[in-house]
Backbone bond lengths (Angstrom), bond angles and torsions (degrees), N, CA, C in turn:
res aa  C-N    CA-C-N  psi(-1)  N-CA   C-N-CA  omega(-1)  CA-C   N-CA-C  phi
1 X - - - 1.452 - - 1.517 108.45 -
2 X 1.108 139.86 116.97 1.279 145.27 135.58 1.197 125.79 21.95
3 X 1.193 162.18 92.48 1.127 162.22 -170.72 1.832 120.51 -50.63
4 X 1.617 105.73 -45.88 1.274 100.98 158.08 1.826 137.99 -76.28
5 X 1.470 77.68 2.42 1.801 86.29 165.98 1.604 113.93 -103.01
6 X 1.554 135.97 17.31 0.811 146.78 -171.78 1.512 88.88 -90.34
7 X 1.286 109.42 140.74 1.654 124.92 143.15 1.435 123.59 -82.92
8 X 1.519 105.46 89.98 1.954 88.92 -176.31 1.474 112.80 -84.31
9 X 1.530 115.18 -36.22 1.859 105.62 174.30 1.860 102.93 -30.12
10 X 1.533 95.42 -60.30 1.904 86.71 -172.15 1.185 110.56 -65.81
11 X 1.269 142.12 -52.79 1.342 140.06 155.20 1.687 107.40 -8.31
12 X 1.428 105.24 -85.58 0.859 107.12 -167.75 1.655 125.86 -51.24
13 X 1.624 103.56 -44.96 1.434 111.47 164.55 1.274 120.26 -45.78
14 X 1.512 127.84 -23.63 1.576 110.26 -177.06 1.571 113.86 -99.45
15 X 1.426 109.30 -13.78 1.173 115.44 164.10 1.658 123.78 -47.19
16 X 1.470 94.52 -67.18 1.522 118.82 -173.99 1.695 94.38 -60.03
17 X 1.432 119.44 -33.36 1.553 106.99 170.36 1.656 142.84 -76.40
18 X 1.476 90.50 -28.02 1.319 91.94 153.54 1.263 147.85 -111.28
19 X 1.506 96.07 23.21 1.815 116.13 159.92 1.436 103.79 -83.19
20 X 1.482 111.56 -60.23 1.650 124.87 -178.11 1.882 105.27 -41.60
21 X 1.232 108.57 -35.86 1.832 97.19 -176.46 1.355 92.78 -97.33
22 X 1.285 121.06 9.23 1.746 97.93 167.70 1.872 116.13 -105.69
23 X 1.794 93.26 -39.68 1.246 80.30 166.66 1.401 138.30 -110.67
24 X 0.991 120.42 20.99 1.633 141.50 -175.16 2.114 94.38 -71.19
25 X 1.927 104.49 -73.59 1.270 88.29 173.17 1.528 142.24 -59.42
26 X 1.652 117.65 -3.31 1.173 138.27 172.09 1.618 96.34 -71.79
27 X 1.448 128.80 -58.78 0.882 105.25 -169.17 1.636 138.35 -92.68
28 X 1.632 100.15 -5.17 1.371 111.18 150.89 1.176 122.91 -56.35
29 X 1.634 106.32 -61.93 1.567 97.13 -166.85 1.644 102.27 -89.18
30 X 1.023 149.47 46.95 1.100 116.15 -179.32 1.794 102.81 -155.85
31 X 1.719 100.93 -37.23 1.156 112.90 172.54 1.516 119.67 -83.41
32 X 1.507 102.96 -47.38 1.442 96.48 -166.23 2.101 103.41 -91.89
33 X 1.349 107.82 23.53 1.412 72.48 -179.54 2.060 99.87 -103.17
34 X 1.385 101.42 20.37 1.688 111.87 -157.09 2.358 85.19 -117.11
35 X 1.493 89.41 8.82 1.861 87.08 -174.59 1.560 104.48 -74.03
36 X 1.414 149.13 159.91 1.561 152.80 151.61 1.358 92.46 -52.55
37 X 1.240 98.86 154.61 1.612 149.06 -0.96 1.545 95.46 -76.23
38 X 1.224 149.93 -37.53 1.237 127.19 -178.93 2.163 90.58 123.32
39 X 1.585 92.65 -166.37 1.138 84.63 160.17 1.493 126.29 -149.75
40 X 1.368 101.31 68.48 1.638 128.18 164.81 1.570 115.54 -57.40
41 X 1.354 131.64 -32.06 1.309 128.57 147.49 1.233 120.57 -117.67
42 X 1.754 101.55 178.67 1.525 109.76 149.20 1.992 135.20 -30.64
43 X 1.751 76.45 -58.16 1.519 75.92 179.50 1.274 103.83 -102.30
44 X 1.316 144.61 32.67 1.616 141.64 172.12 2.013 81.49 -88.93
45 X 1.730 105.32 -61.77 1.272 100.09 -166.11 1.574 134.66 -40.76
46 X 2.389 88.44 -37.78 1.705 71.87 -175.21 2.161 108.05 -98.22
47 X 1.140 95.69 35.68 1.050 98.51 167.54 1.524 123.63 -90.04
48 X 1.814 95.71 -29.63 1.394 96.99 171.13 1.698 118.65 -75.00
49 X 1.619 101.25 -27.79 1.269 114.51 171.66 2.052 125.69 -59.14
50 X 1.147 87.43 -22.94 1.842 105.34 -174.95 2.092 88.71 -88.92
51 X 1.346 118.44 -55.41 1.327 100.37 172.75 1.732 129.10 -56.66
52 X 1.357 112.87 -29.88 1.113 122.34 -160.14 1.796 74.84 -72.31
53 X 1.449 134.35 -83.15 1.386 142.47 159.57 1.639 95.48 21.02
54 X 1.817 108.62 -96.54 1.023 128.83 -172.05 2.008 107.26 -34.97
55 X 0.832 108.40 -69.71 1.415 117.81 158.86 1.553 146.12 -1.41
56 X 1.511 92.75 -65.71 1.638 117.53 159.02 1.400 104.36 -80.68
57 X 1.439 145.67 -39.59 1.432 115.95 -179.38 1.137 100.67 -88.66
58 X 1.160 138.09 -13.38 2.011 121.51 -179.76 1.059 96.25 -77.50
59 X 1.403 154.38 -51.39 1.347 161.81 -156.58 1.372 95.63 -49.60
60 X 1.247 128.68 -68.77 1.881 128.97 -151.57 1.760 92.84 -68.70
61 X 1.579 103.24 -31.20 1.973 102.99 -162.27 1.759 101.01 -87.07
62 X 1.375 112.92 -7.10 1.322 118.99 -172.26 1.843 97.37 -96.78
63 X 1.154 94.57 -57.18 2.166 96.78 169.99 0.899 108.12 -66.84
64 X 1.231 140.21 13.85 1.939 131.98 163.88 1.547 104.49 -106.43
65 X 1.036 98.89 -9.44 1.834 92.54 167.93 1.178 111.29 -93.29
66 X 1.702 115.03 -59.89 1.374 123.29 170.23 1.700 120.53 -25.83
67 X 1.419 106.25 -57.49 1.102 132.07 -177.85 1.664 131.51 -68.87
68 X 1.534 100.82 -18.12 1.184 120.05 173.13 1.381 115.13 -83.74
69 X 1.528 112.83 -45.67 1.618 141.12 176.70 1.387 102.85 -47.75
70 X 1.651 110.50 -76.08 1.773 118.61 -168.59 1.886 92.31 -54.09
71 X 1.017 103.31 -55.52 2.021 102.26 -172.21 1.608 94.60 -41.98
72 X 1.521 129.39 -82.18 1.093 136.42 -176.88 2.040 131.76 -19.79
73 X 1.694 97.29 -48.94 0.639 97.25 156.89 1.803 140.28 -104.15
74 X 1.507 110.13 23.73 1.251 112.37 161.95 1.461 104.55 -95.86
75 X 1.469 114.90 -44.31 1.258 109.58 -170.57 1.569 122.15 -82.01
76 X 1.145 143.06 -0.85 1.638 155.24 -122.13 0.949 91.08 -162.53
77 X 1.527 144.84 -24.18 1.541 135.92 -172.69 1.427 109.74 -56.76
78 X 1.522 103.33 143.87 1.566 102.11 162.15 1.487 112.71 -54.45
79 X 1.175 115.38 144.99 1.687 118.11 172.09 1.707 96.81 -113.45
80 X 1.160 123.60 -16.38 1.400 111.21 -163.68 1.404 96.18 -159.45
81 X 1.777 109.84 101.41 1.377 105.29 171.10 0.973 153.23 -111.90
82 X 1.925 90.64 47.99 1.442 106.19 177.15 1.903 95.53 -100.32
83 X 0.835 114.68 -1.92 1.513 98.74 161.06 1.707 106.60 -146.66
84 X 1.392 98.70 106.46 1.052 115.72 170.14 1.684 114.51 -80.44
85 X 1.182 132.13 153.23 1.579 144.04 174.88 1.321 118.95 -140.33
86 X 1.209 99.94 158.53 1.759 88.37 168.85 1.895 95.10 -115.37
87 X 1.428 95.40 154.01 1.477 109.99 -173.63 1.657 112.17 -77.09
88 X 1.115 97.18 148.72 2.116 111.06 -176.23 1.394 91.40 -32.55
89 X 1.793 119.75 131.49 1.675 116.66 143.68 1.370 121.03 -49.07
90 X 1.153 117.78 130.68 1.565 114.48 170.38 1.862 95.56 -103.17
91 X 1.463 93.47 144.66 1.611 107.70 -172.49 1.468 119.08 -164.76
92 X 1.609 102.17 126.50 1.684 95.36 -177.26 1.578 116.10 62.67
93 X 1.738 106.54 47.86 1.574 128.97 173.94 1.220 108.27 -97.66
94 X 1.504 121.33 70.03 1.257 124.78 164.22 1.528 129.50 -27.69
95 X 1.176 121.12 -27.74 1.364 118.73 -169.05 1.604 106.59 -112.33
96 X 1.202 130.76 -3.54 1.490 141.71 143.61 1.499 105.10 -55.78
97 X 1.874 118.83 -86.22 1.193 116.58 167.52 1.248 122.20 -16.30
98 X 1.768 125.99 -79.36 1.086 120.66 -174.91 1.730 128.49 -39.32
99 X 1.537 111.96 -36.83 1.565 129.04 -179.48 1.706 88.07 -79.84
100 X 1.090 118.39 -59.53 1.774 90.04 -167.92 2.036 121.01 -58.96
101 X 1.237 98.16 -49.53 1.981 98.33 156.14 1.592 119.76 -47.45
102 X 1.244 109.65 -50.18 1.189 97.98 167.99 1.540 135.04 -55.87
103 X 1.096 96.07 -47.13 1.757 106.72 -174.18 1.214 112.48 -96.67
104 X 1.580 130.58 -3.51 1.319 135.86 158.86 1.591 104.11 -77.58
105 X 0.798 118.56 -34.19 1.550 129.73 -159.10 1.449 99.91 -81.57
106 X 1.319 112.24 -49.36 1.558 122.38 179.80 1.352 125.16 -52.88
107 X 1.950 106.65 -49.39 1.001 125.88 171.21 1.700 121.62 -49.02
108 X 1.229 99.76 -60.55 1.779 116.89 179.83 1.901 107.10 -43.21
109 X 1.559 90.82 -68.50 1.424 96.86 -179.23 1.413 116.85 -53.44
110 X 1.244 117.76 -46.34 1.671 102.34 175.57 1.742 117.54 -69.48
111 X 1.343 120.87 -16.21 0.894 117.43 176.56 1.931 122.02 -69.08
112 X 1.597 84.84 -53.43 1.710 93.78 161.97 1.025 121.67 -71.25
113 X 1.454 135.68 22.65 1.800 123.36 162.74 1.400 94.51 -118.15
114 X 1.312 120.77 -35.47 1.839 130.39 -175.35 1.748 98.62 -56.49
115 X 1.570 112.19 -43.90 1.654 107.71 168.46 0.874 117.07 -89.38
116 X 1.197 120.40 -37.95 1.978 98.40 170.23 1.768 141.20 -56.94
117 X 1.518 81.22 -35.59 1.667 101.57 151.00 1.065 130.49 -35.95
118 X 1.709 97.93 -64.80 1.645 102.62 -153.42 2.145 82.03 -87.39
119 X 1.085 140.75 -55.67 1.457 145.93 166.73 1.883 94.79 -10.81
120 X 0.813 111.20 -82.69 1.447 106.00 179.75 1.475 125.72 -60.81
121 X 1.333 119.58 -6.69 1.632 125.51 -173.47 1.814 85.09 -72.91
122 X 1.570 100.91 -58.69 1.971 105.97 -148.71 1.571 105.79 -137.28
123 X 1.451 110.89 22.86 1.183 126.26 -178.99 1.637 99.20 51.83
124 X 1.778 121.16 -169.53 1.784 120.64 -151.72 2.080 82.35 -116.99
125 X 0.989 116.45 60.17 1.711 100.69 -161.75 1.370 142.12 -20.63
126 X 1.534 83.25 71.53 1.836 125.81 -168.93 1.789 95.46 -120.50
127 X 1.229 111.08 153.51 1.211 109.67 168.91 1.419 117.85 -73.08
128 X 1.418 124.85 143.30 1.549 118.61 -176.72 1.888 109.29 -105.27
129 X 1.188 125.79 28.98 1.714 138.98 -160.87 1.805 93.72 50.13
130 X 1.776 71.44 -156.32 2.037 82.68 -154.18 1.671 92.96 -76.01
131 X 1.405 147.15 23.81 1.619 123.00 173.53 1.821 76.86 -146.88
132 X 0.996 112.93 106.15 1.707 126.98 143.76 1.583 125.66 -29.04
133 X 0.917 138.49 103.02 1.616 115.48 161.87 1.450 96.40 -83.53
134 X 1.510 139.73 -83.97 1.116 126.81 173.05 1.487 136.40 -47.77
135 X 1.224 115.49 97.94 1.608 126.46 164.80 1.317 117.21 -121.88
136 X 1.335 112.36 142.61 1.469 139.83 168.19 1.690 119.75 -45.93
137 X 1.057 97.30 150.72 1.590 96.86 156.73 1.154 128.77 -66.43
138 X 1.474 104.29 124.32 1.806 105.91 174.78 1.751 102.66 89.87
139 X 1.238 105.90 14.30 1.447 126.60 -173.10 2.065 77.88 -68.17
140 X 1.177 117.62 -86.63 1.777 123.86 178.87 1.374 90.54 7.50
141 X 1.485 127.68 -90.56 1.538 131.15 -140.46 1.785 87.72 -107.93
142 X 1.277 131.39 92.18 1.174 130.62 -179.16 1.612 94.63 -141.64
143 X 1.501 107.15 135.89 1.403 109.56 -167.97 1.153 80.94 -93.36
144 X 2.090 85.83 158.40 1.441 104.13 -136.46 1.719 88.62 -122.84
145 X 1.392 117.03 107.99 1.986 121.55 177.37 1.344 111.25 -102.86
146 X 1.601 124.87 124.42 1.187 120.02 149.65 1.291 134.08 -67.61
147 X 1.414 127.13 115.13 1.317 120.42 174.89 1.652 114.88 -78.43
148 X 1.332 122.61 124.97 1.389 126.32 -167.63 1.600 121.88 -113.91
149 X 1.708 109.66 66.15 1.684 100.04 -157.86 1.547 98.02 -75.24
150 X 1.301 103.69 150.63 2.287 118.23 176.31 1.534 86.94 -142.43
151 X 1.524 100.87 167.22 1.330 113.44 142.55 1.462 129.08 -73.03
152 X 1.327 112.58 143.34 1.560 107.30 -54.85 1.515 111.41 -104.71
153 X 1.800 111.46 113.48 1.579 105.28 159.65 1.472 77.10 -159.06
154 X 1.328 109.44 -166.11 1.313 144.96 152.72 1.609 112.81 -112.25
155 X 1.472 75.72 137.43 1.604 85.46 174.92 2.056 111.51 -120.83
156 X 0.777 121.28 -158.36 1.840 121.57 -170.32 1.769 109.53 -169.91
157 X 1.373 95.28 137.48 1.545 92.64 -170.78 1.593 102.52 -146.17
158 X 1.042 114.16 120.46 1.994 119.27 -178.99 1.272 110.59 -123.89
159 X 1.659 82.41 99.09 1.681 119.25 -171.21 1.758 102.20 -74.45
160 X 1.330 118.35 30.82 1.578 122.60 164.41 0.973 118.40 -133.33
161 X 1.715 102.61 -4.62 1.612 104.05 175.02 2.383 97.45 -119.73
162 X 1.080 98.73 50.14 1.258 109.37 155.02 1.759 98.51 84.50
163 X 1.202 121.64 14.55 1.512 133.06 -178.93 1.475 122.62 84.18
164 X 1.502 94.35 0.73 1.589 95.44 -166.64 1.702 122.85 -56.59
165 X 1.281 108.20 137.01 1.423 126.57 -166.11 1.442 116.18 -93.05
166 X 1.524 130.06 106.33 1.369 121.71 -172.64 1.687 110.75 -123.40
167 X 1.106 102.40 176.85 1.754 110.45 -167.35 2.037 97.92 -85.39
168 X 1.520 103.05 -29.11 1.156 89.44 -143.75 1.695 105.33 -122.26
169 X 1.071 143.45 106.56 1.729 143.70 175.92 1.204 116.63 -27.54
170 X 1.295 133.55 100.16 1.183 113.70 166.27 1.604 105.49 -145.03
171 X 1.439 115.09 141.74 1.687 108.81 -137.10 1.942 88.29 -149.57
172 X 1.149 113.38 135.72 1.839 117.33 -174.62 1.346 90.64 -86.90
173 X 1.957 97.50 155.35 1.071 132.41 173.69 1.674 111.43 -47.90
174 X 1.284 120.53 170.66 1.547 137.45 -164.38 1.353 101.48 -16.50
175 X 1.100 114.82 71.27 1.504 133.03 154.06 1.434 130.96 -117.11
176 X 1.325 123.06 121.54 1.450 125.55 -179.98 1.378 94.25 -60.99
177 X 1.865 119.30 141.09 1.139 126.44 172.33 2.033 106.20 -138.71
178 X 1.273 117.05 131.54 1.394 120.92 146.25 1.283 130.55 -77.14
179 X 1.014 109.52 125.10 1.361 112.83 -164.92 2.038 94.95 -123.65
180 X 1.122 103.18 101.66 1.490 127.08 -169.66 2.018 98.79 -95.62
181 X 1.426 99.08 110.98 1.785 98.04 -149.78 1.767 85.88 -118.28
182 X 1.301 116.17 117.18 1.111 125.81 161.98 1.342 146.18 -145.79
183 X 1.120 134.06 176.49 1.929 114.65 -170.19 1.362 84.96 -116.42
184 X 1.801 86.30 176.08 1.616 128.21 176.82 1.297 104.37 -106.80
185 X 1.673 128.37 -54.50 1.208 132.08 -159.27 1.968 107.06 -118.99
186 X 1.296 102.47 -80.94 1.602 124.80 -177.18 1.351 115.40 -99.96
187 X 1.353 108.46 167.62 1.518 101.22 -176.37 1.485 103.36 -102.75
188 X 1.683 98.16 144.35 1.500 110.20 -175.95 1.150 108.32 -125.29
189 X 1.610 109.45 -171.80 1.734 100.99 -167.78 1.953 95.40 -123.61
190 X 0.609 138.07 108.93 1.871 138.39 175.40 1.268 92.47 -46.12
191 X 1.427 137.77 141.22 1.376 117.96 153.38 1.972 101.67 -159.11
192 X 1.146 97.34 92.58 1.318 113.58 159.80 1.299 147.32 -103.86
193 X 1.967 105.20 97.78 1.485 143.48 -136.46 1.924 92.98 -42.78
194 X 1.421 106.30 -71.55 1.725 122.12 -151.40 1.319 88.81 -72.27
195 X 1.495 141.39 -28.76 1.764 146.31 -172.38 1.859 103.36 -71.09
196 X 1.372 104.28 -27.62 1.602 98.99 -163.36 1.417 110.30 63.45
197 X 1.290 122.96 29.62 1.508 112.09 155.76 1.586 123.34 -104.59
198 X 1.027 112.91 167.67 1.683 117.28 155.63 1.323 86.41 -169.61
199 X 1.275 92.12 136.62 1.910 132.50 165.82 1.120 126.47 -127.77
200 X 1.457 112.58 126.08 1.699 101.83 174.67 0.943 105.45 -85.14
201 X 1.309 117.86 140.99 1.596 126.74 166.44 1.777 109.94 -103.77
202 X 1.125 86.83 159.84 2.007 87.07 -160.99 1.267 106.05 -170.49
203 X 1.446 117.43 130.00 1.786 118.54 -152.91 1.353 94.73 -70.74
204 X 1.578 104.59 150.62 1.656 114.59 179.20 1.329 117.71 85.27
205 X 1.320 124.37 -7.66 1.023 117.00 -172.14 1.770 111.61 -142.24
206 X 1.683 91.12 143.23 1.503 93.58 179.95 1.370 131.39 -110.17
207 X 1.575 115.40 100.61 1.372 141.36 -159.42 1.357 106.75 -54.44
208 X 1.432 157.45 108.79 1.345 109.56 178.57 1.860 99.73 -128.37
209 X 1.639 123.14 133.42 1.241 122.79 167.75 1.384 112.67 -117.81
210 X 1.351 129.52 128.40 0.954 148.33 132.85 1.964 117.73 -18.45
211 X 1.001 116.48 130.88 1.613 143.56 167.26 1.100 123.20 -150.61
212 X 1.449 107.82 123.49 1.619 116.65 153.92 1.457 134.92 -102.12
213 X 1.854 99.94 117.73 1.531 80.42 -157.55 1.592 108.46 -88.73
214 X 1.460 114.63 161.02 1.460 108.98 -179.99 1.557 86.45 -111.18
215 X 1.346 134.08 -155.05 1.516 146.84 -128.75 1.421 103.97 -90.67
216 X 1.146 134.85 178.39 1.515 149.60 -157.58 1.784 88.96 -61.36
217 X 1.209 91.46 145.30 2.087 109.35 -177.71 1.434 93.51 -165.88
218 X 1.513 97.51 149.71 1.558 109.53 150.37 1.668 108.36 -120.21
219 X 1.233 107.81 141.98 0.896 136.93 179.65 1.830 136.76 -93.74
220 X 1.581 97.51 112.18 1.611 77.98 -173.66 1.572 103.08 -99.33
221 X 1.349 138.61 139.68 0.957 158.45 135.66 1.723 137.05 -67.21
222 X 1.258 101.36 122.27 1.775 107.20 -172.64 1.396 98.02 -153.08
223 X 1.593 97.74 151.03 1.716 116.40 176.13 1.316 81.68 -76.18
224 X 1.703 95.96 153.14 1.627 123.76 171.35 1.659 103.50 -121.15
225 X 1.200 93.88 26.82 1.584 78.85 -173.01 2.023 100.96 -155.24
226 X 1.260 86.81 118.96 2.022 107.05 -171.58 1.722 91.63 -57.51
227 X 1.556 102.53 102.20 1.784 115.61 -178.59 1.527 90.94 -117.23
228 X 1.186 150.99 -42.60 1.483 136.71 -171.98 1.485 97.44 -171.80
229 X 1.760 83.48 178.30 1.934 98.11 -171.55 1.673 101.93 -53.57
230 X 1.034 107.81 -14.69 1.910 103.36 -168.10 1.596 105.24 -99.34
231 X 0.936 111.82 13.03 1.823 114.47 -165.78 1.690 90.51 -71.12
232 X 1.071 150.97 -47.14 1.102 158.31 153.29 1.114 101.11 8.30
233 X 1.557 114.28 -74.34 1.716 116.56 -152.82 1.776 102.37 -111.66
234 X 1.376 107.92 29.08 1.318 100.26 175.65 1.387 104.29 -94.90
235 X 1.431 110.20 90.56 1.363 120.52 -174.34 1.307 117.05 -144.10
236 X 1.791 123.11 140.90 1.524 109.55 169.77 1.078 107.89 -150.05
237 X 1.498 126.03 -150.39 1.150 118.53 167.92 1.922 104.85 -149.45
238 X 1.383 123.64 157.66 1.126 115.74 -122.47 2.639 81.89 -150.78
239 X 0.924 96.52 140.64 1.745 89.50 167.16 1.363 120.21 -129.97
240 X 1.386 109.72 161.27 1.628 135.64 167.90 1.810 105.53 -93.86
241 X 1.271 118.10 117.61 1.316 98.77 -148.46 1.971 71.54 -137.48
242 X 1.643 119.21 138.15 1.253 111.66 142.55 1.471 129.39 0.98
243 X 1.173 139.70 159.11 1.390 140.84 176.61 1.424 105.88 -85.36
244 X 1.513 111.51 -45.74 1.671 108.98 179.02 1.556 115.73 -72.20
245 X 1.270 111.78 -23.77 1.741 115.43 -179.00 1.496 91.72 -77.07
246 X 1.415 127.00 -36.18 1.163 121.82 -170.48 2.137 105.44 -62.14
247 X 0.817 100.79 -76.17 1.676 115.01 156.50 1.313 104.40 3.42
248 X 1.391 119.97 -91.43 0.968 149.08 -170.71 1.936 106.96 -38.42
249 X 1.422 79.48 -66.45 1.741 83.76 179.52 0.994 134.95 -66.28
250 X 1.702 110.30 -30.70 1.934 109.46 149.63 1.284 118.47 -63.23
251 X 1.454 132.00 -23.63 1.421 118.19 158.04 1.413 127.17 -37.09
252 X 1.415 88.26 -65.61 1.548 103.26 171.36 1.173 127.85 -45.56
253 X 1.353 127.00 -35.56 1.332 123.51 -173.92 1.433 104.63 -92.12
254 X 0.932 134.73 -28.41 1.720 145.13 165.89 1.976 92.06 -53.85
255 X 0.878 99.95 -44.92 1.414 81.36 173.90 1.135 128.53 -65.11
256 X 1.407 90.35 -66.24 2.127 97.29 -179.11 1.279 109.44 -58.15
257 X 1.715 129.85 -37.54 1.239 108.30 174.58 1.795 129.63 -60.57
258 X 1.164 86.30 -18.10 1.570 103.37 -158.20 1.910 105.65 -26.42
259 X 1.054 91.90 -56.66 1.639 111.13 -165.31 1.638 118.05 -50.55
260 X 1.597 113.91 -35.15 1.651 135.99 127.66 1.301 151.03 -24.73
261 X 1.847 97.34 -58.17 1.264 97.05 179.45 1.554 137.92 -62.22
262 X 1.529 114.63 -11.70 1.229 130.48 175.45 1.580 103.16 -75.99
263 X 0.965 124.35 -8.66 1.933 122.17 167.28 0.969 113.03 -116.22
264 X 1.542 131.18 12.50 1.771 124.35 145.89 1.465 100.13 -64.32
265 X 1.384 92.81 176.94 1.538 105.79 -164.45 2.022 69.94 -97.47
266 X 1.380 96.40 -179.55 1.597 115.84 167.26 1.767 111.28 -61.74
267 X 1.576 108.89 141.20 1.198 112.99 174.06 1.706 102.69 -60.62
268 X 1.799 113.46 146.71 1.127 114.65 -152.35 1.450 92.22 -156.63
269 X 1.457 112.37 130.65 1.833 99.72 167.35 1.769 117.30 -76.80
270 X 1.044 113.11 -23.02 1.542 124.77 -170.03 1.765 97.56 -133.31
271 X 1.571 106.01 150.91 1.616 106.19 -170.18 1.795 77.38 -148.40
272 X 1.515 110.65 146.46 0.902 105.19 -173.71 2.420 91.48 -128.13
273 X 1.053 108.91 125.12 0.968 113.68 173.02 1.713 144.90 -49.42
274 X 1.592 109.12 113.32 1.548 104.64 -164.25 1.865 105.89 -56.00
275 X 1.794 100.68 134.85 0.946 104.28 -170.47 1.848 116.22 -49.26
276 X 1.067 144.56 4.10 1.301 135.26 -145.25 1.846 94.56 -126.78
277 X 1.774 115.68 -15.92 1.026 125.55 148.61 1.350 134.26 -74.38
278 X 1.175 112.22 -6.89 1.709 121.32 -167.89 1.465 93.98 -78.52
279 X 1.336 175.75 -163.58 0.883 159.17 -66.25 1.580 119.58 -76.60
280 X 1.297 118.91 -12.47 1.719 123.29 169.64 1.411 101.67 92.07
């Protein structure tokens, strides 16, 4: 048959359709549910769940280019290049137009209610400042962590267990937690990998994100945010520990700190940095 008696839109349309139903569910189910953060929390999970989302609709709009390209150039190739041409203008194709508004239009909008939705279900596990609109369930009785970025570590302070100040994160199983993220000096970035959070912390101000933790994790922790020559190694790692191991181990540290805590300054939601620290 003739080449200019070919229909390639349909051609082409069934192509791009039966790649799109083959690999779209490949890459929902198979690719994106193995994407970071994993699922160490609540909101690590539906973060993987919002990519997996993202995922399946880029996929079909990402194989219609692909798919258009390889078609294009098998079918559109010069065959003979002693006479080259250029192909008919197409112009004022109403029924192209109409499918690209349409299905651009479609796309966007479901995308912006699918995030705004889920943004307000469990907040983006970003800090939301000191008044939340998005909080979780069980957000009310959610133990309550200061995040303490300096040059350079983090430090942690649980202003319900008498303010005590420790080196090291360690936070109980399926428990809603606030995590109230703030500096001493420069601004840093909170960023805890298996939690799905990152928060900037930034003097004066009180960051606060929401986490739910699900079952025992360790946690690696790193600034996300270039604070000094040492930002490099401001790194640790941090656990999801049982509720009774949890117990136990704020005991402990109420102890050993004990002898200290009378030379912290007062528990504080916001700390604003001595001027002679402000440049790092």
């Amino acid at each position: 048959m003739p080449t200019d008696n070919v229909n390639h839109l349909r051609r082409l349309a069934l192509i791009w359709l039966l790649v799109s139903v083959v690999a779209t569910p490949l890459v929902v189910f198979v690719l994106a549910p193995g994407l970071p953060p994993g699922n160490g929390s609540v909101q690590a999970s539906g973060q993987v769940v919002d990519n997996g989302v993202l995922l399946g609709v880029s996929t079909p709009v990402a194989l219609a280019v692909l798919v258009y390209f390889v078609y294009a150039l098998i079918a559109f190739r010069e065959r003979d290049p002693s006479s080259v041409l250029d192909g008919p203008p197409v112009r004022g194709h109403s029924g192209v137009q109409t499918t690209w508004l349409v299905v651009t239009t479609a796309i966007v909008l479901f995308l912006a209610a699918y995030g705004s939705i889920r943004m307000l279900e469990d907040g983006a596990g970003g800090g939301q400042g000191p008044n939340p609109i998005a909080k979780p369930a069980g957000a009310a009785g959610a133990l309550q962590v200061q995040v303490i970025g300096q040059q350079w570590k983090f430090t942690y302070r649980y202003p319900s267990f008498g303010g005590v100040e420790t080196n090291d994160l360690e936070l109980p199983a399926n428990r809603v937690v606030a995590l109230h993220v703030t500096s001493l000096d420069v601004i840093h970035s909170f960023w805890a990998y298996q939690l799905g959070v990152k928060a900037d912390a930034n003097p004066g101000v009180d960051n606060i994100a929401y986490v739910t933790t699900k079952g025992p994790l360790t946690i690696n922790i790193h600034c996300a945010e270039l604070c000094g020559v040492w930002h490099g190694y401001m790194y640790a790692t941090g656990r999801v520990v049982p509720q009774n191991q949890f117990a136990a181990w704020i005991h402990q540290q109420q102890l050993q700190y004990a002898p200290v805590r009378k030379l912290l300054p007062p528990y504080s939601t916001t700390y604003f940095p001595d001027p002679q620290r402000r440049g790092g």
